[in-house]
N, C-alpha and C positions, 0 to 999 in steps of 0.2 A: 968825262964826268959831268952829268947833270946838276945845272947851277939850280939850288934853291932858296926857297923864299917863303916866308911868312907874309900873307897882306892881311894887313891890320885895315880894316871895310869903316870907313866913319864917314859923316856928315854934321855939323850942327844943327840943319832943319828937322822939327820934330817936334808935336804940335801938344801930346800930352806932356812929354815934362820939355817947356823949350830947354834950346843950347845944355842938352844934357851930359854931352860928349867933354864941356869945356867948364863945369862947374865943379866946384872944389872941395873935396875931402878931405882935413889936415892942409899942407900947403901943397898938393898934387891935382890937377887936373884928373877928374875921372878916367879920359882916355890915356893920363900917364898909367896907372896900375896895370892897365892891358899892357899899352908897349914896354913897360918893364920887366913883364913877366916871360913877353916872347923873345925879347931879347937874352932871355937865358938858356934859349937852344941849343942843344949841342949838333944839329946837322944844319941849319938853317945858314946859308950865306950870307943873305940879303935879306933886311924886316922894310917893308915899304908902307908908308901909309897911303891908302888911297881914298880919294877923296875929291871932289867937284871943282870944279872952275868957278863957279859964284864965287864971290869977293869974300861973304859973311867966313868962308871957309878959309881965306887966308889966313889964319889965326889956326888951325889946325896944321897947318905945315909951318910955321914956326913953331909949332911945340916940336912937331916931328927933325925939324932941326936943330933944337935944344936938348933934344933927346940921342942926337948922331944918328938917329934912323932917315931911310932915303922916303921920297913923298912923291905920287905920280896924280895929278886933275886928271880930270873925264867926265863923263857924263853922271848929271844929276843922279838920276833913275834908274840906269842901266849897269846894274855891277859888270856886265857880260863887256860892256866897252870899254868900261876900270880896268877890269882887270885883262884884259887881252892889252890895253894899251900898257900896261904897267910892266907888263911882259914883253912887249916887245921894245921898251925903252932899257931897262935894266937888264935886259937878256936874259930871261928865268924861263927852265925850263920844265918846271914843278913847282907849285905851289901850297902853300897850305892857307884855310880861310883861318882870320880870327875876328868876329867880332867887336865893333868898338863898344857896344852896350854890355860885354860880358867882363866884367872886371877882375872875375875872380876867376880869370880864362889860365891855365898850367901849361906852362912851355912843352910838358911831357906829353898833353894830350897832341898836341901838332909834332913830336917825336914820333909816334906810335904811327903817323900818317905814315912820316918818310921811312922810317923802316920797311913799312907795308908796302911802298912805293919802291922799295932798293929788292924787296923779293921779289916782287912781282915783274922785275924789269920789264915794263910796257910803256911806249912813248905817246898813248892816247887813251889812257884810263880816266875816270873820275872815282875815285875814293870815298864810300858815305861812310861818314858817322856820323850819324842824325841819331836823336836820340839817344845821346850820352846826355851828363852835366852840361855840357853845353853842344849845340850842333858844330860837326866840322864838318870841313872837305876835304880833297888833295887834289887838286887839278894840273895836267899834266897843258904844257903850252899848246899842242895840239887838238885837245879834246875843248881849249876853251876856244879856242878858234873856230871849233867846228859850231857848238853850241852858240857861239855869235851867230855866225851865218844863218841856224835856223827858226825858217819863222814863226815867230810871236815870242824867240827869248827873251828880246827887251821887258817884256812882261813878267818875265820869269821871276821869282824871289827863293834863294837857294833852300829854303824849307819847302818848295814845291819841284825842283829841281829832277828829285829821283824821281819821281813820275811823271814828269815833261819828257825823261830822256828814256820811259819805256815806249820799245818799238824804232828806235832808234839803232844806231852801227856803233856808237859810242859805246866804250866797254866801261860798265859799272862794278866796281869789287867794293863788298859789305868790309866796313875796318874790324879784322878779326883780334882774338887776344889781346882786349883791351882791359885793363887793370882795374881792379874794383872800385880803386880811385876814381876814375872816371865815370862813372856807370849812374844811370839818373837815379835823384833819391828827392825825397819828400820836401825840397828845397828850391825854391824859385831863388837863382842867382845870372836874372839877365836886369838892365835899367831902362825901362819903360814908362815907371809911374813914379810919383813922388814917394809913393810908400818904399818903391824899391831905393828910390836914395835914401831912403830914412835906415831900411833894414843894412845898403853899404855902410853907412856912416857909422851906425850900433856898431860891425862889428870890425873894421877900422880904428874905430876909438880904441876900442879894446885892444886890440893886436898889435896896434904902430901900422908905419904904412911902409914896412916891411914886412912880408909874409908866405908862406907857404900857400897849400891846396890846403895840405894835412892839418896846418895849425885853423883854418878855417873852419874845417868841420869837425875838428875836436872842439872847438871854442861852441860854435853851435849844438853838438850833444849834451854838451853838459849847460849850456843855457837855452832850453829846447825854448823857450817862448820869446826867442829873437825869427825861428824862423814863422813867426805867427804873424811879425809886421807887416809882409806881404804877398804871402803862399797865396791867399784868398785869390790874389788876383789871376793864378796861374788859368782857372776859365774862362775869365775876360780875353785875356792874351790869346790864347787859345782860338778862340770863336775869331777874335777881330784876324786873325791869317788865316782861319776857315773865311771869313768874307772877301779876302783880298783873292784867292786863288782863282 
């Protein structure tokens, strides 16, 4: 039986809204709401933070220990050495990505990975779902292996990912029969800019920092000019990972 895992992807360096990862909504850590939410999986074995050897980050693996989740350093820059090293310390052999800047990330959309991952029984797939509510993966231990080894992935950034690996041996499957839940909609919910912490905070206050996906976007339809706090910036974001590519 293939052991799985959730990695939860953080850093505190980050220049538009600094230490965003570790600022506080209610009495929670922003990057608590992510790892609270994948800890509600129901395939998931192992939730690991992972996260860099600088010092400034030692304070993210003490949450990740206040939280009972496991926590693997590695390299700054290089997710492809995070997460190969995270993998081969904790012995994972599938993983699923989560976001630390996506807060309002549902344990169900990283379910839908591993399901897709238990049909498809393949021990070197990569899984996209880019372009949901939020972007996923599912990466199998050998296919991150292979992507380490080739060159220029250290540059890679997993929104560029499905296109690095066209013409490649690696086998890509699109995540099919994803739930409308998931499904992108007129709502920037990643933390980037201060507007976007202003837009978490609005709808935090309002809910508790207890919450569903569902109670999320019920609250936002019926108060449609919360998501006006900071939609605008969805073509800034946009453009600045068109110039990074």
């Amino acid at each position: 039986m293939a052991k799985k895992a959730i990695f939860v992807t953080v850093r505190t360096g980050s220049t538009r809204l600094p230490n965003k990862s570790i600022l506080k909504i209610g009495d929670k850590h922003t990057i608590e709401y992510v790892i609270n939410s994948v800890k509600k999986s129901k395939y998931a074995d192992i939730v690991v933070l992972c996260t860099t050897t600088l010092a400034k980050d030692d304070i993210l693996c003490d949450i990740a220990k206040n939280n009972n989740i496991e926590s693997y350093r590695g390299s700054e820059h290089n997710k492809w050495d995070r997460w190969r090293g995270a993998c081969i310390e904790h012995d994972v052999d599938f993983f699923v990505t989560a976001d630390g800047d996506d807060l309002f990330y549902d344990s169900g959309l990283a379910d839908c990975c591993f399901e897709h991952f238990d049909n498809l029984k393949k021990p070197d797939v990569v899984i996209d779902g880019q372009g949901l509510y939020n972007d996923v993966y599912g990466i199998c231990r050998k296919s991150v292996d292979m992507i380490y080894h080739l060159k220029g992935s250290e540059l890679v950034e997993p929104y560029s990912l499905i296109k690095f690996l066209k013409g490649t041996n690696i086998n890509v499957s699109r995540l099919l029969k994803v739930p409308d839940l998931y499904k992108k909609k007129d709502i920037r919910m990643t933390l980037d800019y201060p507007e976007d912490l202003t837009f978490f905070t609005t709808v935090i206050e309002a809910l508790g920092e207890t919450f569903t996906l569902n109670e999320v976007l019920e609250f936002i339809e019926k108060n449609p000019h919360v998501k006006k706090i900071n939609y605008f910036l969805e073509s800034a974001w946009k453009q600045n990972q068109q110039s990074q590519r």
